[in-house]
C-alpha positions as CSV (number, residue, x, y, z in Angstrom):
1,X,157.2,-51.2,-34.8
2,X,155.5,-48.1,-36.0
3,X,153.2,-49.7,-38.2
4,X,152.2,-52.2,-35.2
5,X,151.6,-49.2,-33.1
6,X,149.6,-47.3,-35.7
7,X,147.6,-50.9,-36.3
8,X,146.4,-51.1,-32.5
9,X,145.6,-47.3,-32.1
10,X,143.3,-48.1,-35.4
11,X,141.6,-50.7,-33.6
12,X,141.4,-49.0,-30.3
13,X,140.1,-46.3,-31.9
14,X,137.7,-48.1,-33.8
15,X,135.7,-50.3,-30.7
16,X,135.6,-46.9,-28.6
17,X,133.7,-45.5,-31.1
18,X,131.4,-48.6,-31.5
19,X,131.2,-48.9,-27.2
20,X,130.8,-45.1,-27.6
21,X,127.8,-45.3,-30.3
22,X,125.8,-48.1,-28.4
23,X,126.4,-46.3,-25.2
24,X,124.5,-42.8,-26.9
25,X,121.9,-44.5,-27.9
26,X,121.1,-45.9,-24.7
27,X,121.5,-42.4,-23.5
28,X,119.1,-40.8,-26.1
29,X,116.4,-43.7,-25.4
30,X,116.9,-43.0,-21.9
31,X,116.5,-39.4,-22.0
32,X,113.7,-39.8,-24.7
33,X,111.2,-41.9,-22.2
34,X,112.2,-39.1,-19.4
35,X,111.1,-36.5,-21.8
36,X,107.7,-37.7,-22.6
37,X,106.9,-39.0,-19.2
38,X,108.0,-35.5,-17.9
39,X,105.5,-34.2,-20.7
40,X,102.5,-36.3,-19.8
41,X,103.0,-35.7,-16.3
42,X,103.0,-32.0,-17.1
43,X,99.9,-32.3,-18.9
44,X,97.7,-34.3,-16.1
45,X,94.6,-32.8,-15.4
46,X,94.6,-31.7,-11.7
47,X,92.4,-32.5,-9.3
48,X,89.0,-31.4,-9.1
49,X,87.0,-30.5,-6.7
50,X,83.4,-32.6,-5.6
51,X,80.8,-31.8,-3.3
52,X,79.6,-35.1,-0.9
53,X,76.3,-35.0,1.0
54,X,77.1,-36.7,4.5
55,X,74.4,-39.5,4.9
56,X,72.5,-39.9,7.7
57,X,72.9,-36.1,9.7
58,X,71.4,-32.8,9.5
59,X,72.2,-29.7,9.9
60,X,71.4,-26.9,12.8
61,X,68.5,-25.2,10.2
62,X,67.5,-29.3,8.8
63,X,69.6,-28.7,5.5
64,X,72.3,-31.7,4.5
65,X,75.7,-31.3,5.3
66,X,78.0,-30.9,2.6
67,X,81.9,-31.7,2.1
68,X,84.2,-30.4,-0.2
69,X,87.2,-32.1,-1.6
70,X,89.6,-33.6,-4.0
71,X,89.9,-36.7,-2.7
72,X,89.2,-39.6,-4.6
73,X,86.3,-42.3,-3.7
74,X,87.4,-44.9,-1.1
75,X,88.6,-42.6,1.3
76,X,88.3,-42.3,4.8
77,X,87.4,-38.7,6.0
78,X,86.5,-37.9,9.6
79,X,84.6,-34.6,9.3
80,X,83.4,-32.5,12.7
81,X,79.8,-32.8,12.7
82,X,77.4,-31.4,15.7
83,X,80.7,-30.8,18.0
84,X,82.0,-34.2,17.5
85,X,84.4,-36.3,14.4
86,X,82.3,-39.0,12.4
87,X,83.6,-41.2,10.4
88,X,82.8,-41.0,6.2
89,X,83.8,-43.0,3.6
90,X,83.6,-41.0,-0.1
91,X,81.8,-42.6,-2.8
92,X,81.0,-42.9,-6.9
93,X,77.4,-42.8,-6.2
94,X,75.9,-39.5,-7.2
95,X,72.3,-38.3,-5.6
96,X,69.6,-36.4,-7.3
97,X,70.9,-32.9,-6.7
98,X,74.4,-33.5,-8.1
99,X,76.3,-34.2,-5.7
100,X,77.9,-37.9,-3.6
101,X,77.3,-40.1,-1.2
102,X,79.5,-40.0,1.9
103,X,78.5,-43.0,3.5
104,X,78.6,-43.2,7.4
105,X,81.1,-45.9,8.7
106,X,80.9,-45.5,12.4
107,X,76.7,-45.8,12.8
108,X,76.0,-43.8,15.4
């Protein structure tokens, strides 16, 4: 009876440490692709800031308006202009002095 007992503790033994192997690896993997997304997210660039000319108004002294922001092109911005909100949409296109387009959405 001894020897039967000693027998099935050997074998249990034996497939927890084979379930117990597979199962660290999965763990290591796991934690591997956590680690290097942590580390690329780490390392991202941030934002950076561009300046917009606002198509189509003026300012008080005849000079463009201006926006600043770190929004990305395609957005929607609604930006108080001569005491009222107008409706811009941000774009890739960049003008002669540098800066881009803002394109006016609600044509007034």
């Amino acid at each position: 009876m001894p020897t039967l007992f000693s027998l099935a503790l050997d074998k249990s033994l034996n497939l927890l440490g084979t379930a117990l192997g597979q199962g660290l690896l999965v763990v290591l993997l796991v934690g591997a692709a956590v680690a290097t997304w942590m580390y690329r997210r780490n390392r991202a660039e941030p934002p950076r800031v561009r300046h917009f000319t606002l198509l189509r108004i003026e300012g008080a002294d005849g000079s463009p308006v201006r926006y600043e922001t770190t929004r990305p092109s395609g957005t929607k911005i609604t930006p108080w202009v001569d005491g009222r909100q107008r409706l811009y949409e941000l774009t890739d296109v960049q003008l002669e002095d540098g800066t881009y387009a803002a394109e006016p959405l609600d044509h007034r």
